[in-house]
C-alpha positions in Angstrom: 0.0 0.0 0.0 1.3 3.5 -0.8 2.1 5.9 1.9 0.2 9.3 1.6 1.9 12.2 1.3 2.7 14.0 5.5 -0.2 16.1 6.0 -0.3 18.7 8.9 -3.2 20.4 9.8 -4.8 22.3 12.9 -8.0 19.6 13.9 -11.2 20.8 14.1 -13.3 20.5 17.9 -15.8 17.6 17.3 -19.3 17.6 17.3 -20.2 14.8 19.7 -23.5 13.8 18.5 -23.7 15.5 14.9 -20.5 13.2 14.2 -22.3 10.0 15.5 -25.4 10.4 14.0 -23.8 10.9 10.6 -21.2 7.7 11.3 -24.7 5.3 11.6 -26.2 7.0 8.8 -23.2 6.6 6.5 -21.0 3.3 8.0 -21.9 -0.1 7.7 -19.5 -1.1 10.4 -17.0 1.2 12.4 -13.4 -0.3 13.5 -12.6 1.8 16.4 -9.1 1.8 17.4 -7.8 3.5 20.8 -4.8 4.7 22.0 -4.5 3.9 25.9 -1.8 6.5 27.9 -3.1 9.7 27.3 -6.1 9.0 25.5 -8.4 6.6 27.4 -6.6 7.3 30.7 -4.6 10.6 31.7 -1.1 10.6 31.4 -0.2 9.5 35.2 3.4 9.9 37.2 4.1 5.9 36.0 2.6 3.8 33.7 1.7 1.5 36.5 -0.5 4.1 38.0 -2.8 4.8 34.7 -5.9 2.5 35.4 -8.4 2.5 33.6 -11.9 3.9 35.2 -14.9 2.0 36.1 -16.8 4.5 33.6 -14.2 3.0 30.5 -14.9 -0.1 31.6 -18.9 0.1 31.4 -18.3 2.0 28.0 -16.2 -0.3 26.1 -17.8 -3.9 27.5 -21.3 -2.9 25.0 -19.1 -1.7 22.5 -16.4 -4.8 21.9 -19.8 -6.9 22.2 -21.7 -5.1 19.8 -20.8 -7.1 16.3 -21.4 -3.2 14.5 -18.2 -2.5 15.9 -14.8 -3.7 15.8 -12.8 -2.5 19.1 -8.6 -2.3 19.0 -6.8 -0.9 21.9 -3.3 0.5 19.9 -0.5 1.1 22.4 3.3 1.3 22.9 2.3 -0.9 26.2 3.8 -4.4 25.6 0.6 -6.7 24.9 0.3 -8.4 28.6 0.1 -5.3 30.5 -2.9 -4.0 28.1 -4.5 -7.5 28.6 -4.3 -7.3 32.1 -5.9 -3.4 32.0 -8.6 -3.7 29.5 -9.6 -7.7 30.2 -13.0 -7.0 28.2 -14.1 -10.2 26.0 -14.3 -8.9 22.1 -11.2 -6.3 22.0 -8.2 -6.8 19.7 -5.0 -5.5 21.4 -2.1 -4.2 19.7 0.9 -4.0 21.8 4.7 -2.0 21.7 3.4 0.4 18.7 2.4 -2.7 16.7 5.0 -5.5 17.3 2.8 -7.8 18.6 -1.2 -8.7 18.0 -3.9 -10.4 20.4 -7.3 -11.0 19.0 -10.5 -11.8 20.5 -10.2 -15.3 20.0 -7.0 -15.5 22.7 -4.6 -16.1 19.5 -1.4 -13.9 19.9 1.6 -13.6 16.6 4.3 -11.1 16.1 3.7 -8.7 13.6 7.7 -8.4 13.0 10.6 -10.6 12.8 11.6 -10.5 16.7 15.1 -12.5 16.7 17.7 -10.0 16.3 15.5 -7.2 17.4 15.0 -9.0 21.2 19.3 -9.5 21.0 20.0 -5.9 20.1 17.0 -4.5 22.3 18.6 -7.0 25.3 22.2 -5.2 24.7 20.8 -1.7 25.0 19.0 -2.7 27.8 22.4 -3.7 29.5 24.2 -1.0 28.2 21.9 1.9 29.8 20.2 0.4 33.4 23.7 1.3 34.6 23.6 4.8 34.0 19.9 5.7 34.6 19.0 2.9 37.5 19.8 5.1 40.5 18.9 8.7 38.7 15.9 9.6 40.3 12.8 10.3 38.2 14.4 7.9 35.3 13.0 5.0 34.4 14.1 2.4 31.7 11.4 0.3 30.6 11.6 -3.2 29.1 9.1 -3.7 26.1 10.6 -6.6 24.5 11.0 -5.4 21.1 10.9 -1.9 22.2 12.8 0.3 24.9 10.9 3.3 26.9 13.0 5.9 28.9 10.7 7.7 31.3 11.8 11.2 32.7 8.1 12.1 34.1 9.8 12.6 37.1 13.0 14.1 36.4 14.4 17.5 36.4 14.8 19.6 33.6 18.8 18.8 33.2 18.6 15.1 34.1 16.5 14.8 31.3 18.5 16.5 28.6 21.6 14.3 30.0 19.1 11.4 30.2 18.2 12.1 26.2 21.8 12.7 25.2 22.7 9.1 27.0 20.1 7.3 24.9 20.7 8.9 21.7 24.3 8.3 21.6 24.0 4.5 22.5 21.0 4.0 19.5 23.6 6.1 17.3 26.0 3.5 18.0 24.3 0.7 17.6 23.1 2.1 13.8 26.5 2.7 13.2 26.8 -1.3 13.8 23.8 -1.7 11.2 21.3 -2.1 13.6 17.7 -0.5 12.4 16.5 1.4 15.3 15.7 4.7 16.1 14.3 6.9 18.6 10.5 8.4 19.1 10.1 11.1 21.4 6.7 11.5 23.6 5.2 13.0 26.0 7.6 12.5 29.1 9.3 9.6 26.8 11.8 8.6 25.1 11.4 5.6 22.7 14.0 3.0 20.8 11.8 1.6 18.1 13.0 -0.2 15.0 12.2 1.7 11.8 9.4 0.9 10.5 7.8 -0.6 13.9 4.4 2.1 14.1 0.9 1.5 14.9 -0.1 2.5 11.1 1.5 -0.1 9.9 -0.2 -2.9 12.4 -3.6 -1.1 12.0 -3.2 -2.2 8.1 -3.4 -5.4 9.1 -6.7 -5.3 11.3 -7.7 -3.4 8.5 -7.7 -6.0 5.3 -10.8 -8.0 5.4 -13.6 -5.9 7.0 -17.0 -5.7 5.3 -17.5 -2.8 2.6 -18.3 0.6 4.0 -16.3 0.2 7.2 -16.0 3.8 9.0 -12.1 3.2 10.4 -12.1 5.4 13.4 -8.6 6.4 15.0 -8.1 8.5 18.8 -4.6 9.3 20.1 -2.7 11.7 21.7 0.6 11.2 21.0 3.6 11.5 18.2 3.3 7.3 18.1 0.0 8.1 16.7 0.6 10.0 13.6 1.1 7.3 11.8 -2.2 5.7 12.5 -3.6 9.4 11.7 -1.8 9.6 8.4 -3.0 6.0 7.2 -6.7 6.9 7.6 -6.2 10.4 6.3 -8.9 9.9 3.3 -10.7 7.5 4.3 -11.6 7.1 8.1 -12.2 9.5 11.1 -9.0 10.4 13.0 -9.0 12.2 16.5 -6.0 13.9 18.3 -6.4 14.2 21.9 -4.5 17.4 23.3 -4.8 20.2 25.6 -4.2 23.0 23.0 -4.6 22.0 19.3 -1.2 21.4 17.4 -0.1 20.7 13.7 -1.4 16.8 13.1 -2.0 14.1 10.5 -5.6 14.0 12.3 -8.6 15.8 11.2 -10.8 16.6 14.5 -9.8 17.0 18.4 -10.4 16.4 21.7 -9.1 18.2 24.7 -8.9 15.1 27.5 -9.4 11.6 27.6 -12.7 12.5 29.7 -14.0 14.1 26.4 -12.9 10.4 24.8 -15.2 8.7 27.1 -18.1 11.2 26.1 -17.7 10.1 22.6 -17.6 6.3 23.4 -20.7 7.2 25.3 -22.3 8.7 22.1 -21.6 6.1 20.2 -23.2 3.3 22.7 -26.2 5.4 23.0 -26.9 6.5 19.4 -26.4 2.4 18.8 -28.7 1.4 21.5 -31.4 3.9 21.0 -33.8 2.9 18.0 -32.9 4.3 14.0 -35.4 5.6 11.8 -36.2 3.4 8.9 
């Protein structure tokens, strides 16, 4: 499939219910994919301490059973720790930006070839908990395929130094040949390896869905531009940030609470009954 050309544009406030009303009128199906940090759940001090609410529980349990939609959670989170958060019976989870798939039916495959990328990933891994381990407000975390350094926490300097460190080592390593790179976040710095983005393992959810599928996309974050920039023609794509910003995505959002309104929409336009 051919990449679009980069698009940046300032997104549009949605219209909760004029949006919704015109996605049943239009969409024979809607695949809804979801970021989690940031866009389901605030951005919290750690990643352990972003739970997911009781309310974004209730809302997406109708909608992953409701066979009008199908329901992705798309997050850098490795795959078990989104399992563990979101344990809702029809949701397809896409773990570490799209290295690794979980459907509904329990099966779980890689989406890349893992071998060298766990070794070189491994060796980074050994190469940095020395210097960041005892920093406060650092945090190196251990995706599998993926590496994320946290600096939530950190002061200003630290994490400039903190940066520098990581940058450095990944130069390195491509120096050696080795296809990585770094993403940077919110609060995060991420070693990737090129072509590993959620646009990319979306295309793969994406091949086989019924004619007139309405893809919709909601993230917050630089790791979901790609996502944004796949469904740039042909689906609805939502950026979820405090002050708009130059984005692949079309509409916005200004907190994950205002995400959980529109899930809410969605059920209740669905459950309440449609003129014939």
């Amino acid at each position: 499939t051919t990449t679009p050309p980069m698009v940046a544009r300032h997104p549009q406030p949605l219209r909760y219910d004029a949006h919704a009303e015109n996605l049943y009128r239009t969409a024979s199906h809607i695949f809804l994919a979801l970021d989690y940090d940031g866009t389901l759940v605030p951005i919290a001090s750690s990643p352990d301490a972003a739970q997911p609410s009781a309310e974004l529980l209730s809302l997406l349990a109708p909608l992953a059973a409701d066979p009008f939609f199908t329901v992705v959670v798309v997050s850098g989170r490795q795959l078990s720790d989104l399992c563990s958060l979101l344990p809702i019976p029809g949701i397809s989870y896409i773990g570490t930006h799209g290295a690794e798939l979980c459907t509904p039916d329990g099966a779980v495959r890689n989406l890349i070839p893992t071998g060298m990328l766990t070794m070189t990933m491994a060796r980074l891994r050994r190469e940095l908990d020395p210097l960041f381990a005892q920093v406060p407000g650092l945090v190196l975390e251990n995706k599998r395929f993926a590496l994320a350094l946290h600096y939530r926490g950190a002061r200003p300097e630290v994490e400039e130094w903190a940066i520098g460190q990581l940058v450095t080592a990944v130069q390195a390593h491509r120096r050696q040949g080795m296809a990585v790179e770094v993403l940077h976040g919110k609060k995060v710095s991420e070693v990737r390896p090129i072509g590993l983005n959620k646009g990319n393992a979306l295309r793969t959810l994406l091949v086989g869905l019924p004619s007139m599928t309405l893809p919709i996309y909601i993230g917050d974050d630089q790791t979901d531009e790609d996502a944004f920039q796949l469904l740039d023609r042909h689906g609805l794509t939502i950026l979820v940030a405090d002050h708009p910003r130059l984005t692949a995505a079309h509409y916005l959002l200004n907190h994950p609470r205002d995400v959980l309104r529109f899930l809410d929409v969605l059920r209740r336009f669905r459950a309440a009954p449609q003129p014939t």
